[in-house]
N, C-alpha and C positions, 0 to 999 in steps of 0.2 A: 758186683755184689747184688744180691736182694733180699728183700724182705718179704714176712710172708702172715698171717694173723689167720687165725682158727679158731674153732672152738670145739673142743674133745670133751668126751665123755670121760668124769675120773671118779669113780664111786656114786654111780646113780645119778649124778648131778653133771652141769657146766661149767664148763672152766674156758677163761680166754686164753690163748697161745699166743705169743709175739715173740717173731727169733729173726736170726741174720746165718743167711749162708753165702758161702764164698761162690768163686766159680766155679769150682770141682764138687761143687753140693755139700762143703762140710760144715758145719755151723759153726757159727761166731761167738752165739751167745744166743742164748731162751730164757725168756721173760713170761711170769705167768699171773696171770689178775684173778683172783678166785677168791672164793667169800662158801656164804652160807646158799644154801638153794644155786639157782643157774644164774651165770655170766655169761652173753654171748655178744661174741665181737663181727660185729658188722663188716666193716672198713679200718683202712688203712689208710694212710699218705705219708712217702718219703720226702724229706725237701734236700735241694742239691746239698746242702751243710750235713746232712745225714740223720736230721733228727724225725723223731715217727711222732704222728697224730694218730689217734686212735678211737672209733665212734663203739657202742652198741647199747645192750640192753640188761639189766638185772633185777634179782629178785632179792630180798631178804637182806644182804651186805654184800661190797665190794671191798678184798683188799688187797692191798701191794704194798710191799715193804714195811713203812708200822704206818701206812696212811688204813682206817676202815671206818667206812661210810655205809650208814641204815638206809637201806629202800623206803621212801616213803608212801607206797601202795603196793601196788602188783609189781611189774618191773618197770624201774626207772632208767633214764638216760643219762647213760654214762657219756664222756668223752677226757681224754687225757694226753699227755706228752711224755715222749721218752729220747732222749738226749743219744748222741750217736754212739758214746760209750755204755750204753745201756744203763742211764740212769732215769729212774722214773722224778720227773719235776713234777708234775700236777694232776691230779683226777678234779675233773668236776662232774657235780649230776645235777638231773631237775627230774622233778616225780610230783605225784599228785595224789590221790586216792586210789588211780585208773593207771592203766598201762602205757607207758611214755617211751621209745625207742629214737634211737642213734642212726639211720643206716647208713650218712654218708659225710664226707671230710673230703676238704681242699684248702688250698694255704697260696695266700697274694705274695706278689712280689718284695711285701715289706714282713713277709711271716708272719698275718695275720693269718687266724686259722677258720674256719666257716665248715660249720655242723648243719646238717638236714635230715627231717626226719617228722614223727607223730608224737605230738602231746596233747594235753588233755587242758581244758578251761584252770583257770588260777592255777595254772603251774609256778612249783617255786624254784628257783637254778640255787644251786648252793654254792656257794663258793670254796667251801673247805666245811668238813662235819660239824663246824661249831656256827658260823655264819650263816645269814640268807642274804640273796637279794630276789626281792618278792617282783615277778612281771605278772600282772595279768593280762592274760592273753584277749585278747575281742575277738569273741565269740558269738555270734548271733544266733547259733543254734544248740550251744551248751554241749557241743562234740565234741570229738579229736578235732584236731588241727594239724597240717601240715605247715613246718615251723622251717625257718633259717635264722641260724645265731652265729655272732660272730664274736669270738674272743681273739685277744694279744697274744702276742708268743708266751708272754708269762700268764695266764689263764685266767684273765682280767674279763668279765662278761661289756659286750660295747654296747650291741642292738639287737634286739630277736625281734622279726616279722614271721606274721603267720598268716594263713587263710582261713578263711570261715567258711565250712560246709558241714553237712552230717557227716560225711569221714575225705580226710584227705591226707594226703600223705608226699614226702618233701623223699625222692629216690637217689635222685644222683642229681651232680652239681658239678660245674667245672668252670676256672676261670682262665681268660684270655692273657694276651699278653698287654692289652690296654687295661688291664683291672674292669675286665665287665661279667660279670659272673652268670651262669646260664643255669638254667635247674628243671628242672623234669618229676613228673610224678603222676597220681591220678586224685581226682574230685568227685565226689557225687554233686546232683546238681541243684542250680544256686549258689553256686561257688562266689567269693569275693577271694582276692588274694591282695593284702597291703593295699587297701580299699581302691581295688579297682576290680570290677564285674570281669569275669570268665566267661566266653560264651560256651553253652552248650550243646554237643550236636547230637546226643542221646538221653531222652530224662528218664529212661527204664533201667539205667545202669550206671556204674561208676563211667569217668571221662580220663581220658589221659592229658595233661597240659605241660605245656611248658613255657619258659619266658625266661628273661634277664634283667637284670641290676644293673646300673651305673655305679660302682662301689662308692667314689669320690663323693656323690649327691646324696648317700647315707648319712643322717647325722646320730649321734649318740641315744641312750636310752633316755626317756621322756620322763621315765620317774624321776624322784626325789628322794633319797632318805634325808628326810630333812631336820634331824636333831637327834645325837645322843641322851640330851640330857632329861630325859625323862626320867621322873622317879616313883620307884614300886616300895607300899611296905605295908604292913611288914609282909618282907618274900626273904624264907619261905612264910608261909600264911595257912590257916585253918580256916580260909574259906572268902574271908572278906579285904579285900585288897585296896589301896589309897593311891590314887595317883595325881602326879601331880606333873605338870608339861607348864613349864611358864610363860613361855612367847606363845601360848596356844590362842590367847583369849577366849569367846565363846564359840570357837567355829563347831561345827556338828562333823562329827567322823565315825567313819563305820568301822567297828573292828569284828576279827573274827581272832575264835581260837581256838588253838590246831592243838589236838595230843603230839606224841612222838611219833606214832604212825602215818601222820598228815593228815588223817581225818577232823575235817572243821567240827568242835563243841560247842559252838555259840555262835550268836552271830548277832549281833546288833549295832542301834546307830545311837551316837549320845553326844552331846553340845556339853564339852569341858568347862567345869566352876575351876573356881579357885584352888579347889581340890574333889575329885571323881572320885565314889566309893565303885567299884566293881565287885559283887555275888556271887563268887565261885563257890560256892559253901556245897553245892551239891557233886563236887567232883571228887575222882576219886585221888585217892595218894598218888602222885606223881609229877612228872616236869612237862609244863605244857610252852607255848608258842603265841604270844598275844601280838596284832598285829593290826595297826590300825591305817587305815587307808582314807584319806581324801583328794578326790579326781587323781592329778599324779604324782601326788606326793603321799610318803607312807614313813612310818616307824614302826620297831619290834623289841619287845622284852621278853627275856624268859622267865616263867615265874615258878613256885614249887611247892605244891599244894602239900601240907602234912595233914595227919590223921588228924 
């Protein structure tokens, strides 16, 4: 058997292809990811059990079956599972303002799955269209980033590392039969990757690098969401919002807040009372994204501005 992933033109736009044919070339089964504007699929990976990973890039929405997920800028990064009977389990994306891509997928010997590829500073990974979980990336030069994320066979986000330059980018990736992962790509220079210096042996032009992980010496993500129980009111609200965090005491936290498109409306830093008035008074009608961040711990509400 093989498998095989595309992307075709079908009415002006992009569409991903995912199918299985036998060995007489007949197909199995085709699987199609498509949305509004372009979806383009990168990579593939089959695992001996038969189930497909799937990495790329999109604009506007992505859907499959009754899963559909908004682009939160230009095109964001997709990546997803499809089960060996062609059932799609999980889409996730991460997107930012700026242009975020997929190009590459491999999966350890415990069906862990590992994405590579370009994102952009305060990317946010979504875990499903109604949830975040927010990573900001370190960035020392407020560029792309070439990124590795690693999620579970159920599409659980573990750790994402990245590099710091004005553009880099994460190509292809392969792991051994010891769990040591290898990955490839290029840097301009000044590069740091997972805070350690790249050397450079060209500084008129991007570099090509490569290197490897010890997977086992990876530990999980550094944030925190550290509290549901925050509370917003009145939401929806005409502008002037109350909050209220109780284990906060007086610490100082920076929050920002995102419309739907993911572009940041606000930004500031404030030392929680007993109860925070938040100003939204000058936005317009709609559902925004407040997210408040201290070192690595963070929370988020959604709130919903009426006329």
């Amino acid at each position: 058997m093989a498998e095989y992933l595309c992307t075709a033109k079908t009415q002006n736009q992009e569409d991903v292809i995912i199918g299985k044919i036998n060995k007489d070339g007949n197909f199995q089964w085709i699987r199609e990811v498509s949305g509004k504007y372009d979806q383009i699929g990168n990579k593939i990976r089959v695992t001996d059990q038969g189930d497909v990973y799937f990495t790329g890039t999109f604009s506007g929405n992505i859907s499959a079956e009754n899963i559909v997920i908004q682009s939160k800028g230009g095109y964001d990064f997709f990546c997803g599972k499809l089960t060996s009977d062609n059932h799609l389990e999980w889409i996730r994306t991460a997107g930012s303002v700026e242009n975020d891509t997929g190009y590459t997928v491999e999966v350890d010997t415990e069906d862990n799955v590992y994405f590579g590829g370009y994102l952009n500073p305060e990317t946010t990974f979504y875990d499903d269209a109604d949830s975040i979980q927010l990573i900001y990336l370190n960035d020392i030069y407020n560029e792309g980033l070439g990124f590795l994320a690693k999620y579970d066979h159920s599409g659980s986000l573990e750790w994402v590392l990245n590099g710091n330059a004005n553009s880099s980018n994460i190509l292809d990736i392969h792991i051994d039969s010891n769990n040591k992962l290898y990955f490839a790509g290029y840097f301009s220079p000044g590069a740091v990757f997972n805070d350690m210096p790249i050397p450079v042996t060209n500084y008129k032009t991007s570099n090509f690098f490569a290197g490897s992980l010890q997977l086992n010496t990876i530990t999980g993500l550094e944030q925190e969401h550290i509290t549901d129980e925050a509370t917003l009111y009145p939401n929806p609200s005409k502008g002037f919002v109350d909050i209220i965090v109780p284990q906060m005491g007086f610490e100082a936290w920076t929050y920002k807040l995102y419309d739907q498109q993911g572009h940041v409306i606000k930004y500031e830093t404030i030392s929680f009372k007993e109860k925070t008035t938040l100003n939204f008074s000058n936005l317009r009608t709609g559902v925004y994204t407040l997210v408040f961040v201290q070192d690595k711990k963070y929370f988020f509400k959604r709130i919903v501005i009426e006329p």
